[in-house]
RODO-2510 file (C-alpha; in nm, 4 decimals, decimal comma):
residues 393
     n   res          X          Y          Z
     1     x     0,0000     0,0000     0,0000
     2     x     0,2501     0,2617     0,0789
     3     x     0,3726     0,2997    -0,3009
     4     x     0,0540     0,3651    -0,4019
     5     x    -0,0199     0,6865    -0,0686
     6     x     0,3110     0,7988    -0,1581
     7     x     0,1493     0,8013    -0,5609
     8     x    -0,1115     1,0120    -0,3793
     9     x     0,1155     1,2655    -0,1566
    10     x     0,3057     1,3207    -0,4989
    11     x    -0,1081     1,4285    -0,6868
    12     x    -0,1636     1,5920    -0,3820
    13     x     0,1669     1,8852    -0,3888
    14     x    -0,0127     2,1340    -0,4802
    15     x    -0,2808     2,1676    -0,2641
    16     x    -0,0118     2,0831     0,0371
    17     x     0,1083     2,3993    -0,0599
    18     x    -0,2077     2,5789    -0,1254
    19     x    -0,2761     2,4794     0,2750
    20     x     0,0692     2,5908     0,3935
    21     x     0,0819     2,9294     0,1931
    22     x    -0,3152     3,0059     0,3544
    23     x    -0,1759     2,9548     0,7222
    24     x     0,1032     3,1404     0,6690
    25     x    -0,0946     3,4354     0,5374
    26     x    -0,3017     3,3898     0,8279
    27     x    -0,1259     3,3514     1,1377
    28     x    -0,2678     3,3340     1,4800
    29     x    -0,0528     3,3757     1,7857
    30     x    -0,0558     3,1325     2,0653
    31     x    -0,3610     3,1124     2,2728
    32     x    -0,5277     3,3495     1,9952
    33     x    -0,6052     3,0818     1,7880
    34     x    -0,9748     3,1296     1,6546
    35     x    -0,9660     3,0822     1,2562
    36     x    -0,6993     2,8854     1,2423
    37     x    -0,8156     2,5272     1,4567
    38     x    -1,1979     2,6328     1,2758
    39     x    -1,0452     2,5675     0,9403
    40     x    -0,8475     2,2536     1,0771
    41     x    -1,1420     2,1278     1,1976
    42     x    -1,3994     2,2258     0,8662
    43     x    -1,1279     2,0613     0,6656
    44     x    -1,1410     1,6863     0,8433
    45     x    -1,5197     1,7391     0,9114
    46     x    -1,5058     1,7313     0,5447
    47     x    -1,3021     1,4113     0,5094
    48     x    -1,5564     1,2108     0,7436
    49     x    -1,3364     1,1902     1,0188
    50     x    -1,4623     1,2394     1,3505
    51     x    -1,3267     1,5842     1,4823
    52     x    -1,3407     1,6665     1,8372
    53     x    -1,2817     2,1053     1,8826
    54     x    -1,1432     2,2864     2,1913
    55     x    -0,9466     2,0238     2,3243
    56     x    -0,7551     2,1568     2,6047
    57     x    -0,8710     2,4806     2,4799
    58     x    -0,7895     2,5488     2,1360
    59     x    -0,6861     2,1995     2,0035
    60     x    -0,8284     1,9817     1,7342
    61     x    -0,8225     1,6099     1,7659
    62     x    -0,9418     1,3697     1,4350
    63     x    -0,9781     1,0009     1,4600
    64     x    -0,9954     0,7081     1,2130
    65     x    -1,1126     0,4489     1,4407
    66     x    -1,1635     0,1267     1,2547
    67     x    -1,2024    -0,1140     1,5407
    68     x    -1,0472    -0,0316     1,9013
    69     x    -0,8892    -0,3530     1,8956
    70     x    -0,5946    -0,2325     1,6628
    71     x    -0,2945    -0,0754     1,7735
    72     x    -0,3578     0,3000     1,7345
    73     x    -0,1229     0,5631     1,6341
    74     x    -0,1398     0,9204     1,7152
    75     x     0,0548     1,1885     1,5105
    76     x     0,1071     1,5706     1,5884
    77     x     0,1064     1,9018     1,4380
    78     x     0,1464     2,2341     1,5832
    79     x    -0,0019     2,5532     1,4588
    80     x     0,0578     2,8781     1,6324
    81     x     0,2674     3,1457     1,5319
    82     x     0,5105     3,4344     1,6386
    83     x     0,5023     3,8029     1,7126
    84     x     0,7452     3,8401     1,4713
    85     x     0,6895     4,1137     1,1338
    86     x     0,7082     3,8914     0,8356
    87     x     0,9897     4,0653     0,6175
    88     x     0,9870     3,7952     0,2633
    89     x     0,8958     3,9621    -0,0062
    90     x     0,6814     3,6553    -0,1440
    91     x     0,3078     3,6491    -0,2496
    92     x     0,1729     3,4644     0,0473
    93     x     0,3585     3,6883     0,2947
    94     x     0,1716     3,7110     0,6409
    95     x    -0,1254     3,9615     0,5924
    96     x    -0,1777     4,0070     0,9750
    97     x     0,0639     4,3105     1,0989
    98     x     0,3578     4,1832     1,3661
    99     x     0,2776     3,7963     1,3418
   100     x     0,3996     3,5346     1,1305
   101     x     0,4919     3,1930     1,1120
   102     x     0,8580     3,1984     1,1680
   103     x     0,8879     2,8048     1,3052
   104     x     0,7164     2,6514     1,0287
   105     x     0,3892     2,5406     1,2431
   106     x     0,2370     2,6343     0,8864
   107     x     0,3670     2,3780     0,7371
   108     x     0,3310     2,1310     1,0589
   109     x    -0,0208     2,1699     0,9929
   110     x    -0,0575     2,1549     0,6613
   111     x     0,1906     1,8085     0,6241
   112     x    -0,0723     1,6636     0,8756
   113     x    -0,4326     1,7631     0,7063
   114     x    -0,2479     1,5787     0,3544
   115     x    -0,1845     1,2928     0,5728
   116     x    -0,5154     1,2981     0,6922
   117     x    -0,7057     1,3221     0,4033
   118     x    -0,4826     1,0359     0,2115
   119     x    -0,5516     0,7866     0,5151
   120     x    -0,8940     0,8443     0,5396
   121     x    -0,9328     0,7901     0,1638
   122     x    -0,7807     0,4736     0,2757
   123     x    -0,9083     0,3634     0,6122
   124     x    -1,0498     0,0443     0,5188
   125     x    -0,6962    -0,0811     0,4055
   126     x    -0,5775     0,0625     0,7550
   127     x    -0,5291    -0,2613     0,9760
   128     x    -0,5154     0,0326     1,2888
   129     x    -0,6200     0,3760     1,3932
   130     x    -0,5097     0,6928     1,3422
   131     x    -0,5579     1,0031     1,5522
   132     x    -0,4407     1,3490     1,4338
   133     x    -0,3749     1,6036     1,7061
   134     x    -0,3748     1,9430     1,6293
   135     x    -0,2057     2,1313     1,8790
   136     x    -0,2590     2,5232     1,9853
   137     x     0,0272     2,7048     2,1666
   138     x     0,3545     2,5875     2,1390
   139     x     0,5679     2,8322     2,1681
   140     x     0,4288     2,9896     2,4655
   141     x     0,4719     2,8384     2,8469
   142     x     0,2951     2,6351     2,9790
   143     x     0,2394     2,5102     2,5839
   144     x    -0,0639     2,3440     2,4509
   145     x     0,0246     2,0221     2,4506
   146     x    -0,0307     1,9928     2,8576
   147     x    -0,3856     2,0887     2,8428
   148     x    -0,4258     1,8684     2,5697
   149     x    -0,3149     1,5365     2,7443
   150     x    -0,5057     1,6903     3,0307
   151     x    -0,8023     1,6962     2,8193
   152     x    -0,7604     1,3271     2,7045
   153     x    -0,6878     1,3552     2,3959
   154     x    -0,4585     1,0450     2,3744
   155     x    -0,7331     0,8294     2,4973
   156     x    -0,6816     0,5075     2,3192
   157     x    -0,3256     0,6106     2,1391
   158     x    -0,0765     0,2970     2,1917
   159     x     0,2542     0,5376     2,0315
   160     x     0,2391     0,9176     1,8712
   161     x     0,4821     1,0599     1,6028
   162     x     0,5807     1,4036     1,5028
   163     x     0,7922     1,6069     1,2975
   164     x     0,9330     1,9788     1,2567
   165     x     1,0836     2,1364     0,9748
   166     x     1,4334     2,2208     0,9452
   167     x     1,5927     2,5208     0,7956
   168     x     1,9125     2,4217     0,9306
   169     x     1,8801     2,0478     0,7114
   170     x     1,9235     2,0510     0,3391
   171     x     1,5638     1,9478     0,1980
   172     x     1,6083     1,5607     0,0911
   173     x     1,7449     1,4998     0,4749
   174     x     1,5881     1,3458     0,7513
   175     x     1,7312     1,4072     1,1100
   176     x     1,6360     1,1841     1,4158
   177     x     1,7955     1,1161     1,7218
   178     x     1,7388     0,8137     2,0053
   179     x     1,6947     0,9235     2,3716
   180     x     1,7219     1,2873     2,4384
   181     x     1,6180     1,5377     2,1523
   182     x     1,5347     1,8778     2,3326
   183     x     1,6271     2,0553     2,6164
   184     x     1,4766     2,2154     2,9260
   185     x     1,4092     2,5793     2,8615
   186     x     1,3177     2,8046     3,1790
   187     x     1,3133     3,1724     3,1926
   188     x     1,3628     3,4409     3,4193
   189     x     1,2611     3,7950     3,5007
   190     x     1,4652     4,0053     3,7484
   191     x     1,3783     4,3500     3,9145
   192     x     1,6335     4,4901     4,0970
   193     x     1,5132     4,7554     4,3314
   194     x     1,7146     5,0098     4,4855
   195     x     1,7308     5,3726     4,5349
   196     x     1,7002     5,6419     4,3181
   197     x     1,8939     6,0093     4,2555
   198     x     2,1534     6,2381     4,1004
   199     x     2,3838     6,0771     3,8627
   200     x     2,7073     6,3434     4,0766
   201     x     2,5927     6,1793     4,3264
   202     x     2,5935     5,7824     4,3496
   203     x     2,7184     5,7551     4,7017
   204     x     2,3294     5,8616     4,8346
   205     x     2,1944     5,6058     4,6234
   206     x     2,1734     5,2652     4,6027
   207     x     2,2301     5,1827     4,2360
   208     x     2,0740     4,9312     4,0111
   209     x     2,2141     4,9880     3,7241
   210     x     2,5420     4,8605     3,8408
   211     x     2,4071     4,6109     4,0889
   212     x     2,2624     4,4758     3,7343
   213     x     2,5662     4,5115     3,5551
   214     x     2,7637     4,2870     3,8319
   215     x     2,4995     4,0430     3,8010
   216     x     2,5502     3,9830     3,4802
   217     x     2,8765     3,9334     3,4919
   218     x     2,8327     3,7315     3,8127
   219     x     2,5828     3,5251     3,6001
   220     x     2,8336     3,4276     3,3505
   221     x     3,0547     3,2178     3,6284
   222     x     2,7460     2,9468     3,6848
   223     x     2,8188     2,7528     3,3496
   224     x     3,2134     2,8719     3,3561
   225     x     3,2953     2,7696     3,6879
   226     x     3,0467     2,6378     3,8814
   227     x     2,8649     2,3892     3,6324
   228     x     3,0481     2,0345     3,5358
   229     x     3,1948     2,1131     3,1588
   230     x     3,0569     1,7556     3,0530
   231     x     2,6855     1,8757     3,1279
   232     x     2,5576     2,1456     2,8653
   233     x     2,4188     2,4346     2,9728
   234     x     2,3641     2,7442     2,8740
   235     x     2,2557     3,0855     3,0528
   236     x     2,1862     3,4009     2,8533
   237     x     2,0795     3,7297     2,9522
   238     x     1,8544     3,8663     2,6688
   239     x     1,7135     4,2138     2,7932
   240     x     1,8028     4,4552     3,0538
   241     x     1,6084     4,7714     3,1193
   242     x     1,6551     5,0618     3,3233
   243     x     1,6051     5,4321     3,3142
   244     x     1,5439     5,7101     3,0907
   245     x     1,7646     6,0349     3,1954
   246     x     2,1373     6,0536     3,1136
   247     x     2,1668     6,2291     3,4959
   248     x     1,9380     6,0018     3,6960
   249     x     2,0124     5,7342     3,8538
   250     x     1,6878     5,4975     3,8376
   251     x     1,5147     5,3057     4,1292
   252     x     1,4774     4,9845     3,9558
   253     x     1,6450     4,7921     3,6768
   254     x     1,5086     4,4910     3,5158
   255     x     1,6829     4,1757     3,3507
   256     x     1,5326     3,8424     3,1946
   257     x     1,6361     3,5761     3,0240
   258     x     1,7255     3,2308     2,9961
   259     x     1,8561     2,9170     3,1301
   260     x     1,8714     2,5986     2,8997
   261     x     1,9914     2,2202     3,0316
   262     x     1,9052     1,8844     2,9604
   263     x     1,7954     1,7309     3,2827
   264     x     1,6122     1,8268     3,6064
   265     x     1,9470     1,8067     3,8060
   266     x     2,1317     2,0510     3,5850
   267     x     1,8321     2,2614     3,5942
   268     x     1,8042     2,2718     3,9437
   269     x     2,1704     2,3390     4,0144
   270     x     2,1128     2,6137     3,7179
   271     x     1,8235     2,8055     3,9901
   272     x     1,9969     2,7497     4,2865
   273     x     2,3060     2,9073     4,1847
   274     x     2,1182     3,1982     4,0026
   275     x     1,9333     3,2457     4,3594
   276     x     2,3149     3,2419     4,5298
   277     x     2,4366     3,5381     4,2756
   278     x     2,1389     3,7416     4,3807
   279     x     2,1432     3,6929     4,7897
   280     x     2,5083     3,7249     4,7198
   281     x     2,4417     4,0986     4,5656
   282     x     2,1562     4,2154     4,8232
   283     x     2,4625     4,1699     5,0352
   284     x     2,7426     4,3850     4,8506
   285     x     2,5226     4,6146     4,7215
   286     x     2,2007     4,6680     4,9345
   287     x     1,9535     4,6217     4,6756
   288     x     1,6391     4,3892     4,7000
   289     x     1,4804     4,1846     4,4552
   290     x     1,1935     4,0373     4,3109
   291     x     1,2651     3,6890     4,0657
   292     x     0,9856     3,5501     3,8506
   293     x     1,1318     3,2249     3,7858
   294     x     0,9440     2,9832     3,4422
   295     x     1,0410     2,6159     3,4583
   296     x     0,9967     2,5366     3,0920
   297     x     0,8640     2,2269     2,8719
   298     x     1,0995     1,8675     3,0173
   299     x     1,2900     1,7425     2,7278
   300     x     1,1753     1,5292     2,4452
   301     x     1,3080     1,1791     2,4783
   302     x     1,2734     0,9576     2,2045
   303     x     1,1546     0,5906     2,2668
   304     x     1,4123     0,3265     2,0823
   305     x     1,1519     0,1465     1,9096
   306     x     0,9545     0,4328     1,8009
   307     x     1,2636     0,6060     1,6427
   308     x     1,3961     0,2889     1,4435
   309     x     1,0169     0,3232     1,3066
   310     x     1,0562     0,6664     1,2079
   311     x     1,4167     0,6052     1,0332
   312     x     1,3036     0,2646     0,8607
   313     x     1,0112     0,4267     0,7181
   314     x     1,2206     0,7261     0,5896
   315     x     1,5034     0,5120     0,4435
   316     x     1,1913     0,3755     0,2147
   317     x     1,1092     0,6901     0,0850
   318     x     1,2949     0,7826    -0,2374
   319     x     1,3072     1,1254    -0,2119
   320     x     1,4699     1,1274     0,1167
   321     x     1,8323     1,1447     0,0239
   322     x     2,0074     1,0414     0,3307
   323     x     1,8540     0,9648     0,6854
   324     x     2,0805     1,1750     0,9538
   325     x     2,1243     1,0938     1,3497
   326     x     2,2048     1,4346     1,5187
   327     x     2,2790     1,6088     1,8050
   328     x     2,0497     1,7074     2,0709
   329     x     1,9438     2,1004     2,0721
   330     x     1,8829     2,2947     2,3761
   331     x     1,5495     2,4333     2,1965
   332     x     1,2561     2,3303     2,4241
   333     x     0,9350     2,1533     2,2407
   334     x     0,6323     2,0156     2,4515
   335     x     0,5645     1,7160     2,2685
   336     x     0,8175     1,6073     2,5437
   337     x     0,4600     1,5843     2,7193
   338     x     0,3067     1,3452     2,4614
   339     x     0,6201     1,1073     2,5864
   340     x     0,5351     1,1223     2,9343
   341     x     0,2355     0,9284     2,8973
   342     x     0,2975     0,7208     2,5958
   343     x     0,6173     0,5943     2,3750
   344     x     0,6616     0,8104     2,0544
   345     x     0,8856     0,9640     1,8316
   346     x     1,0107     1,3415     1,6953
   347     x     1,2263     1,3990     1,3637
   348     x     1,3209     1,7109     1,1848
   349     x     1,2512     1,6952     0,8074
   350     x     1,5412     1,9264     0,6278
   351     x     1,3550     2,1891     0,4067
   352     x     1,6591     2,4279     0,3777
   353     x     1,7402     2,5560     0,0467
   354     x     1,9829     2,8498    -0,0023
   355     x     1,8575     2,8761    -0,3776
   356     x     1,5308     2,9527    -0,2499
   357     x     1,6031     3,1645     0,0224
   358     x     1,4931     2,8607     0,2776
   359     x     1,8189     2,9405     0,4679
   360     x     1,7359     3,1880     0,7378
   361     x     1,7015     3,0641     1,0920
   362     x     1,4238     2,9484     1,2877
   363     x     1,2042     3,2739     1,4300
   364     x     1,3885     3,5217     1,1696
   365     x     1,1520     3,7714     1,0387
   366     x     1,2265     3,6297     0,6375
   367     x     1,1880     3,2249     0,7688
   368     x     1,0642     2,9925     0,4734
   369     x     1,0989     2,6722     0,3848
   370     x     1,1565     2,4887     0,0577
   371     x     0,7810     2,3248     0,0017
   372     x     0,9308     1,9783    -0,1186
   373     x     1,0368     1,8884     0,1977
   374     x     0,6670     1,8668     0,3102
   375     x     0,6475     1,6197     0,0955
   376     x     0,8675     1,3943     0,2405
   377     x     0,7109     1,4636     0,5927
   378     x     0,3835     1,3538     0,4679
   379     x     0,5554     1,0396     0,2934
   380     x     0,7493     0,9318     0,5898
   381     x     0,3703     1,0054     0,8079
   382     x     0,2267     0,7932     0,5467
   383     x     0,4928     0,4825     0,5833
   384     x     0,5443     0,4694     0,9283
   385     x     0,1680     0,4597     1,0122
   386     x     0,1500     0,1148     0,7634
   387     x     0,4412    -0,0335     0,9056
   388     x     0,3458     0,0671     1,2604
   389     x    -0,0310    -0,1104     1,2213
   390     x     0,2144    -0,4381     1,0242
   391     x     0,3964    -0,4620     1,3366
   392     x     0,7033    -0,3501     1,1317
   393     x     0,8538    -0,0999     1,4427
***
């Protein structure tokens, strides 16, 4: 069966990009979602696949249930976007002012509607079930994908698969990893608060500004020389605000940003050395402060058997050049909460073209994609699905 969907992904290109170019002229920011899951769920309605709306909110669950005897697979799409201005000069730039899909959720969603329709033009040679989860609200803590498990949504789902785009993977390339994929990725937001007054006269004040200043240079030492060098980390400070006249010195200064690691010890040893820099500078400089600390999504850990289905079905598809394992990424991605409750799978399908202008990073204002590599998501959807229901994992 799976020459003849992949004979059907290949009729179907042009509409898969008819669906990605509409999201991305119509973006919708996390938990703003409105148009966006309606049209999701209109378009399955249409396909006669039962569609269940607002799942933990703003999510969109189909299901192909044939007989809930079979082994049932679950597979994921994201489709929120950024508040980011959309800078391409292409005809299905973003038409909404300050949002656009920068991650390629677009796409996400539009690789798993093709998928959708082709199985459920084909359900009665399934030999399983499929359920398509449309998530809201990735990129914004606590995520989407919480409330959605919360909400049940992978009620009946024995293993769940899903992919992201890559503009950092030539488009023909498949990337996968086994065991740890993502990292943990908490935030912060500091105000210091100390005591205003004349710039000729810092000795009467008690000054954030460079309280802030030695903080972030104080900040610096955790991964340096107080983290083990075999354990990646990574702490960056991203903003830092404070005052407004060149002869005042402000009462309050205020610095976020944020802490990445790849397990809960790390993490932990990440906060409670943060915590020690900050006592440490009420001390030497008087100031007090308030933290606003974000523990962010845990990391996505691959399942072994789950990941040799994901590269076995790509290795079958011929357009997929070559079949990559890489390195783990300190980018955070709340599928990880799909794993905590059953076995699964996460790949990155390359769709980086330099020839196209598909080269610019992840959450860069002129992000796109070359189309084709869709293609091959939808493909390797398509075979691992069939060899998941033939036992073939």
């Amino acid at each position: 069966m799976s020459s003849m969907l992949n004979e059907y992904a290949d009729n179907l290109y042009e509409e898969l990009i008819d669906l990605r170019r509409h999201f991305h002229m119509y973006p919708e920011l996390s938990f703003h979602e409105e148009k966006t899951p309606q049209y999701i769920a209109d378009y399955l309605t249409a396909l006669g696949i039962e569609v269940e709306t607002g799942v933990g909110g703003r999510g969109v669950v189909g299901r192909i249930i044939n007989d809930p005897e079979l082994p049932t697979l679950a597979i994921r799409a994201d489709f929120d976007a950024l508040p980011i201005q959309d800078e391409k000069e292409v005809p299905y730039q973003s038409t909404v002012p300050g949002v656009m899909h920068a991650c390629g959720h677009d796409a996400h969603t539009a690789v798993l509607l093709i998928t959708a329709k082709i199985l459920s033009e084909h359900r009665d040679q399934l030999k399983g079930n499929v359920v398509f989860i449309h998530q809201h609200a990735e990129e914004v803590d606590p995520g989407g994908a919480l409330q959605m498990v919360a909400d049940n949504c992978l009620r009946g789902v024995d293993a769940i698969i899903g992919q992201h785009v890559s503009s950092s993977i030539p488009v023909g390339t498949v990337g996968y990893r086994y065991g740890t994929v993502t990292g943990i990725p908490d935030d912060f937001w500091i105000t210091l608060q100390g005591k205003g007054g004349h710039a000729a006269h810092p000795d009467t004040t008690v000054d954030p500004v460079a309280a802030g200043i030695r903080l972030c240079n104080d900040l610096q030492y955790i991964v340096s020389r107080k983290t083990n060098p075999t354990t990646p980390a990574v702490l960056s400070i991203t903003t830092f605000q404070a005052g407004e006249q060149t002869n005042v010195i402000p009462d309050t200064a205020k610095i976020s940003g944020t802490i990445r690691t790849f397990d809960p010890a790390t993490q932990q040893h990440m906060y409670d050395e943060l915590k020690k820099c900050l006592e440490g500078l009420v001390t030497t400089t008087g100031i007090t402060y308030d933290l606003k600390y974000l523990k962010g999504y845990p990391p996505v850990v691959n399942t072994k058997e789950e990941t040799d289905l994901i590269v076995n079905a790509a290795r079958k598809i011929d357009s997929v050049e070559s079949v990559v394992e890489i390195e783990p990424a300190l980018g955070g991605e709340d599928f990880s909460y799909y794993l905590q409750r059953v076995p699964g799978a996460f790949f990155y399908t390359g769709t980086r073209n330099e020839n196209f202008k598909a080269d610019f990073p992840h959450h860069h204002p002129k992000f796109d994609i070359d189309e084709k590599g869709m293609l091959n998501a939808v493909k390797i959807f398509l075979q691992a699905a069939e060899d998941f229901f033939e036992g073939g994992k």
